[in-house]
N, C-alpha and C positions, 0 to 999 in steps of 0.2 A: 306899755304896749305889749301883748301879748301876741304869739305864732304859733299856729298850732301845723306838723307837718307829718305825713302817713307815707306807708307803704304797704305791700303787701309783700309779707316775709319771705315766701317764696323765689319774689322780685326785688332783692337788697340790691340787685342793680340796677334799678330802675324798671320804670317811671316814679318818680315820688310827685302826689300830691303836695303843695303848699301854700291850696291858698281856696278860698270861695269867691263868690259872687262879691262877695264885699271886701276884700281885701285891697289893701293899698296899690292901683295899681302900678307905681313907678317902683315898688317894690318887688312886684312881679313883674317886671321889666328887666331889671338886675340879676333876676332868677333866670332869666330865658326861656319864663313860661310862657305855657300856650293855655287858652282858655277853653272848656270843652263841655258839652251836654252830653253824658252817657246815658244810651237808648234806655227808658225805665227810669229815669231819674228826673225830678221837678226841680232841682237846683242846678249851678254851674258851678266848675271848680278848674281851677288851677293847677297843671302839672308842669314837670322836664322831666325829659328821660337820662337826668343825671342820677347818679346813687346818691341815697342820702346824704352820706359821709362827705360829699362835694356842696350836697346844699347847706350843711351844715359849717362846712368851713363858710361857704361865700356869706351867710349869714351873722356869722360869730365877726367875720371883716364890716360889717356895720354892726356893730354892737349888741348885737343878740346873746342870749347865754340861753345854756339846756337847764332849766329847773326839776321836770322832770320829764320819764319818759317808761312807756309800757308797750306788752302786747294786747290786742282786742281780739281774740281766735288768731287766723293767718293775715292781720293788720300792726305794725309797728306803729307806735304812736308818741311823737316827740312836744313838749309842750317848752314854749322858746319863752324868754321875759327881756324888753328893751325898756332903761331907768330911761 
């Protein structure tokens, strides 16, 4: 199982994206995301206004681990793997 989770660098405090339209959502329940359509956009996506560092623990506490992780311009981008 794989998680893909962003920010915008600027914003290390939050909001972090973690999740889309298709994401698990009793996993995004555990996050205390909220689900959201931003104006201009034809998808939905998944946020909290926790800092990463918070999603990333609560995530690694059900068995997620960082495989890897970059920047996209002003976008942080974490890529999670669950055996």
């Amino acid at each position: 199982i794989t998680h893909l989770l962003r920010c915008l660098s600027p914003q290390e405090v939050g909001p972090t994206m973690v999740g889309d339209e298709h994401s698990d959502p009793s996993l995004m329940s555990f996050l205390g995301a909220t689900k959201r359509n931003m104006l201009g956009n034809h998808f939905w996506e998944y946020y909290v206004n926790d800092a990463p560092r918070v999603v990333l623990n609560k995530l690694e506490s059900c068995g997620y681990r960082v495989v890897s992780m970059t920047g996209v311009g002003q976008t942080l981008v974490w890529c999670l793997h669950k055996e």
